[in-house]
N, C-alpha and C positions, 0 to 999 in steps of 0.2 A: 155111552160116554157122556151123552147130555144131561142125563139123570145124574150122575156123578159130579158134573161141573155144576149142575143145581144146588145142589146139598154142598159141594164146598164153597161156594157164593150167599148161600141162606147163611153157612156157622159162617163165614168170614165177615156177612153184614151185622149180622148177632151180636158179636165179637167187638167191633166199630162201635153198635149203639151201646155197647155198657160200660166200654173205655171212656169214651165222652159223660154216660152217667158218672162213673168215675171221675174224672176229671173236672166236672161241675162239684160234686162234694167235694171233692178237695179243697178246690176253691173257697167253699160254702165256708168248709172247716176253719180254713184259713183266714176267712174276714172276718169268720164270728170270733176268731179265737182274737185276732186285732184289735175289733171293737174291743174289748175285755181289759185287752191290755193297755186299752188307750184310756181306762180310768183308774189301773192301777198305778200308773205314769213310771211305769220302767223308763231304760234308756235311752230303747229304740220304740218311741213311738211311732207310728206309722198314721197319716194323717187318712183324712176319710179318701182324699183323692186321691191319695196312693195307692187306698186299698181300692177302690172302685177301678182304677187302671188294671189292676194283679187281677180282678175277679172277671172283669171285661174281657181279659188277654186271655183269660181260659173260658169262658163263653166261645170267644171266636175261634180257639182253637176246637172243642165241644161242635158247634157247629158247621166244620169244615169233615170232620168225624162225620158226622150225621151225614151229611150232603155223599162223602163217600159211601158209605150205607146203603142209602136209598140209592144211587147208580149199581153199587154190587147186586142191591136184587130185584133193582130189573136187567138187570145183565144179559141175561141167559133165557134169549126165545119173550120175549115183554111182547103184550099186546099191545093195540093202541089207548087202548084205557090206561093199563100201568105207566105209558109212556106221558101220555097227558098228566096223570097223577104225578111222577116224577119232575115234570115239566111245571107244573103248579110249584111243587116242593123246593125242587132247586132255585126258582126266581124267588121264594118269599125268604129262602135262606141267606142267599146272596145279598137279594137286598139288608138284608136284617145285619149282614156279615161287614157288607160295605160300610153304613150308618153306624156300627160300631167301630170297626177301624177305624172312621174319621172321628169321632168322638175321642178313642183312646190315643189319636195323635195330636187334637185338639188340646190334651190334658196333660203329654207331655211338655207340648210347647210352653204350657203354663209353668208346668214344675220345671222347666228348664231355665225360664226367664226368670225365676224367682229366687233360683240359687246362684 
């Protein structure tokens, strides 16, 4: 039964990291495609801190993916090596996670007082 809860924790972490791969291209797609249109001067331009807010908001969602990941697999039986190593991971993402929240709230206040 433990073997089984392994391998469904391995494809469920697997699964996590390429949704957030995903979800960073997206993003990726989506600024590049921005910047583009921000020198064809369509209607809806989208200002650089627009887009920096939209790519941010899907980093930190991307991130929070990852952070589940690395818990799923060590999940199941982790030594204290894995647990350290997770324990490295989660505080650099976290941190990394917090520091972007406050920036992408810092950037709305701006585009909020501006309109």
């Amino acid at each position: 039964m433990e073997e089984i809860a392994k391998i469904v924790t391995v494809y469920i972490s697997h699964t996590l990291e390429i949704i957030s791969a995903l979800v960073i291209a997206a993003a990726l797609l989506q600024l590049v495609l921005n910047y583009f249109r921000s020198f064809a001067g369509g209607k809806k331009n989208v200002t650089a801190e627009e887009a920096r807010v939209k790519f941010g908001s899907s980093v930190a969602v991307a991130l929070e993916l990852l952070l589940g990941a690395d818990v799923l697999a060590t999940a199941v039986a982790p030594s204290w090596n894995d647990l350290g190593k997770l324990a490295a991971i989660a505080t650099i993402r976290t941190i990394l996670n917090y520091f972007l929240e406050r920036e992408l709230k810092h950037m709305r206040q701006i585009e909020n007082s501006v309109a």
